[in-house]
N, C-alpha and C positions, 0 to 999 in steps of 0.2 A: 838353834843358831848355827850357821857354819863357823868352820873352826878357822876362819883366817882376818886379817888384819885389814884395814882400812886402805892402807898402803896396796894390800895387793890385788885389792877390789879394784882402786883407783888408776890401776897400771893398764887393764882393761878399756875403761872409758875413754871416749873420745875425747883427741887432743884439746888440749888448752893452747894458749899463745905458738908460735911458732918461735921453732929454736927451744924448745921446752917440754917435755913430757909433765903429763900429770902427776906423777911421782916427782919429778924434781921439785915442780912448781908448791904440791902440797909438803915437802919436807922443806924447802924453805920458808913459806910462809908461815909453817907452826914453829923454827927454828926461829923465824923472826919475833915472834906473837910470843916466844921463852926467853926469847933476850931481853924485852921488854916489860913484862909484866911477871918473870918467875925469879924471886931470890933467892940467889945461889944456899941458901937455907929447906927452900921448898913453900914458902911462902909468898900463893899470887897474890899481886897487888893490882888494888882498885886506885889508880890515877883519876881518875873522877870522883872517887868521894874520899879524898882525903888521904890519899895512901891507905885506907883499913886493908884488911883481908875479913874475908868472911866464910862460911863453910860452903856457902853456892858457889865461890868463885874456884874453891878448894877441891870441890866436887866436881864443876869444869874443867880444871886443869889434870882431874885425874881421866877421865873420860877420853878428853885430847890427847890425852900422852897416849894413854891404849888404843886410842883410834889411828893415832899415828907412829905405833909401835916402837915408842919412847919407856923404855921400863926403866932407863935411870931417869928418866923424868917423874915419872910414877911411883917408884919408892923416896923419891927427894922430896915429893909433894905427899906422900902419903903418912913419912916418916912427923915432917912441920905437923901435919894436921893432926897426928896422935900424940904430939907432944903438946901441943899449944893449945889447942880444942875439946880436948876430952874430955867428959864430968865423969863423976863419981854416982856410980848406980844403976848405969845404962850403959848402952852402946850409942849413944846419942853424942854431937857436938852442941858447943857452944855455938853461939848464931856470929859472933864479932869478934876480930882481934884488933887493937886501935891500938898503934906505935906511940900515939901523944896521952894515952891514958897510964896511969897508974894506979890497979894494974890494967894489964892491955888488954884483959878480960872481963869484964864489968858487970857483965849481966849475963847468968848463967844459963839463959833461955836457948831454946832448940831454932831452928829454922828448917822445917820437911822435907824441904824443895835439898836441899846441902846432905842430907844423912841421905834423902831418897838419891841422889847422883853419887854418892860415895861406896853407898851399897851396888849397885848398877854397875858402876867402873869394876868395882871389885871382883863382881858376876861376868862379867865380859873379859876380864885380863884372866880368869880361868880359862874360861868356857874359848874363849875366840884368838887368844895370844897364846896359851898354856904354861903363862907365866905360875910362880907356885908362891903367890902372895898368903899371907896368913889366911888361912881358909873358914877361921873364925869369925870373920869383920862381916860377909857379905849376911850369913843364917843371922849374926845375933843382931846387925841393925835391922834388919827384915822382920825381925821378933818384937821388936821395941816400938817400931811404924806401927805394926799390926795391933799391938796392946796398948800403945799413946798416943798414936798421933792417929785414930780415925771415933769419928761421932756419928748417931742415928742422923739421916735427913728429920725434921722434925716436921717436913709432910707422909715422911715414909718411913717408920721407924724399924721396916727389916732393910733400911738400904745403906750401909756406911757411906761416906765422905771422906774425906781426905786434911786433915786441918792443918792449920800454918805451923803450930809450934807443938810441944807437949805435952800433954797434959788435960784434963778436962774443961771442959769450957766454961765459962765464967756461967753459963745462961745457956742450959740443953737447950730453952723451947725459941733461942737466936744465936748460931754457929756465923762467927765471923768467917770467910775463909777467902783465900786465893786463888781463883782460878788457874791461874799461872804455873804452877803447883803439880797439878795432876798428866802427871807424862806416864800416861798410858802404858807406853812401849817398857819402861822400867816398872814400874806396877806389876804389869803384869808377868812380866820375865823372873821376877823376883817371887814373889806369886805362887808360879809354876814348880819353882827352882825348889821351894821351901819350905813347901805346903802351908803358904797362906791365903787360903782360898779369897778370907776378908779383902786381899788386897788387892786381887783379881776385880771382886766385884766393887771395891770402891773406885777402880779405874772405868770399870764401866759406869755406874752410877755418875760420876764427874764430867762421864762423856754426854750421858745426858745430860745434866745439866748444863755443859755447856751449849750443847744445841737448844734450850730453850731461852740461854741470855741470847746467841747471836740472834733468836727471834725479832728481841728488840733492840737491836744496832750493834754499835760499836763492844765487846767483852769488858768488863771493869776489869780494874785491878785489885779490886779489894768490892765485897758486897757482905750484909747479914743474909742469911736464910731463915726465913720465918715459919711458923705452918700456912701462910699466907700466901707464903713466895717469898721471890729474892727482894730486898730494900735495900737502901743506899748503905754504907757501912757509920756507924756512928764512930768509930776510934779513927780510921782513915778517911782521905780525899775523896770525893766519889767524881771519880774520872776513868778514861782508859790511855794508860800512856806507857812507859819502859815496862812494868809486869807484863802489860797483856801481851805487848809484843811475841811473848814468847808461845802463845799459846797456839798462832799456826806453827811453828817451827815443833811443838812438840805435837802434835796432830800428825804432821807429815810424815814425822821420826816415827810416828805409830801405826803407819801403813791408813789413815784416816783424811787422806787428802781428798776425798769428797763430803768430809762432815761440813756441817752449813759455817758453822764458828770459820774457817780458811776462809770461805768465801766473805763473809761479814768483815774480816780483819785484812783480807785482800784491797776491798774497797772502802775500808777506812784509813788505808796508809795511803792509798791512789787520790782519794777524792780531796779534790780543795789543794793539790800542793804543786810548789811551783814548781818549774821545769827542773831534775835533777833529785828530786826533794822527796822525801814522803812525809807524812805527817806521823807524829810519833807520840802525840800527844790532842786529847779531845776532853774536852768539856763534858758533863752528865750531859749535856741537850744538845751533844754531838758535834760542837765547835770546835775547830782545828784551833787548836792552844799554843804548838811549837810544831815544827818543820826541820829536817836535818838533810845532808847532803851523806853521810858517813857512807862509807860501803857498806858497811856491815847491818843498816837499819834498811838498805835499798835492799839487799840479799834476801831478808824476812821477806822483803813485797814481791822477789822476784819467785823464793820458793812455795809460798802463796797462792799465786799465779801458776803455778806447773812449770814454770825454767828452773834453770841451773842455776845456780849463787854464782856471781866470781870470784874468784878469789887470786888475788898477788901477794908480793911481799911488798909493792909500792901500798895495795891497799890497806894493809895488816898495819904499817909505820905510819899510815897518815890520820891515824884516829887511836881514841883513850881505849882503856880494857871492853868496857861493856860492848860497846859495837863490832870492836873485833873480835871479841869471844863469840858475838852470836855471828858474826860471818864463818866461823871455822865450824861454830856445829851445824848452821845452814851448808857449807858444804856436806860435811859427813851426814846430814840427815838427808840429803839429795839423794846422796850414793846409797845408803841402805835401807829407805823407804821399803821400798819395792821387795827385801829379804823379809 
């Protein structure tokens, strides 16, 4: 990885608006995107479901801060998360922090997708900012992914997978998991970094398999794995809707923008939606369910597509966390696809 920042990648690229460099435009729009959804604590907040915070939103906000060369963001957010989220045992978080619970921690379970981005942030504010974060956090969640949170394919039992939480699966010979989940580009950097070879090849493995759902249409968000093949998920909704979205956004992130899954999830946000709109939501039998106008869901279909995301500070203020978080990493995954 080179050793510089988001920011100075971005000073490079061709202009944005006029009257505006692309360095102003992105430190305002993630100044805006912290005014908004970061508590002067260090805990992001999900406006959309309830005020919680969770460890994926936790591990976005630490990514963004180092992408956009915020390190008092990054230890403010980093600080919240080892205080509020930590179990006992591991290097692993808790998956929810809920303000209206008592306590705000309920259920001590993991969420992949939150340790995998937390460790990654960590790996990158070394390796690419030369900030001097505890040098501990990034090897021993990389340790704890690699020995809890991956399972045999149970068509292929030398191939890992990647699974939602931690812990063994209820049922080897059917892994629930989430596609959504397996971001390559971290996998495997983490991987490299640590000598976890498992986690290398469970990035690859994932990436197969996502080339064989987009076979058949739109990616779920949630599926079982059989020895049979994929089947619908019995504990979740069997649809493709806010999960999958992210799953060209982390393809592209992973230098993988001609894997078939972009193009499958290209023209599942395009098809069926009206002018302005993409569709963000589909039925098992590929019925557009819901439609949004957000910037941040139009970004996913532009980066997708091989454009640019936009990105403003009008667009950052006119929609909830979810959308605008994935428009700020649709920009930063534009800008460093390509490294």
């Amino acid at each position: 990885m080179r050793r510089r920042t988001f920011l100075s990648a971005i000073a490079a690229a061709p202009a944005l608006p006029r009257g505006a460099s692309a360095r102003t435009v992105a430190e305002a729009a993630w100044t805006s995107w912290r005014a908004r959804f970061l508590s002067p604590e260090g805990r992001v907040i999900d406006d959309g479901n309830g005020g919680v915070s969770h460890s994926e939103g936790q591990g976005y906000g630490l990514l963004l801060a180092q992408a956009f060369g915020d390190r008092e963001g990054f230890l403010r957010i980093e600080g919240w998360t080892r205080s509020a989220l930590s179990r006992p045992g591991d290097a692993l978080l808790s998956w929810r922090w809920d303000p209206a619970a008592d306590p705000p921690v309920s259920d001590p379970a993991t969420a992949t997708d939150g340790d995998l981005l937390r460790a990654w942030a960590h790996l990158r504010a070394a390796l690419q900012s030369g900030w001097s974060s505890d040098p501990r956090i990034a090897p021993a969640i990389t340790r704890d992914l690699t020995a809890l949170c991956l399972a045999r394919d149970p068509r292929a039992p030398a191939e890992p997978l990647l699974l939602p939480a931690a812990g063994a699966p209820a049922d080897p010979a059917r892994l629930t998991l989430n596609p959504s989940y397996f971001l390559g580009r971290a996998m495997r950097q983490l991987g490299g970094a640590f000598e976890a070879p498992a986690l290398i090849r469970a990035a690859d493995h994932g990436e197969a398999l996502l080339a064989e759902l987009a076979a058949g249409g739109p990616l779920p968000d949630w599926l079982d794995l059989t020895a049979q093949g994929p089947v619908p998920p019995r504990a979740h909704e069997d649809r493709s809707s806010y999960d999958a979205l992210r799953i060209p956004l982390y393809l592209v992130w992973s230098g993988r923008a001609a894997h078939p899954a972009v193009a499958t999830m290209a023209e599942s946000l395009r098809e069926g939606a009206l002018p302005g709109h993409v569709v963000v939501a589909r039925t098992a039998d590929g019925r557009p369910e819901a439609q949004s106008d957000a910037p941040g869901f139009r970004a996913i279909a532009t980066l997708a597509e091989g454009g640019r995301p936009e990105l403003s500070v009008d667009q950052i203020r006119s929609q909830p966390y979810y959308p605008a978080v994935l428009q700020l990493l649709a920009w930063v995954a534009y800008r460093e696809a390509a490294n």
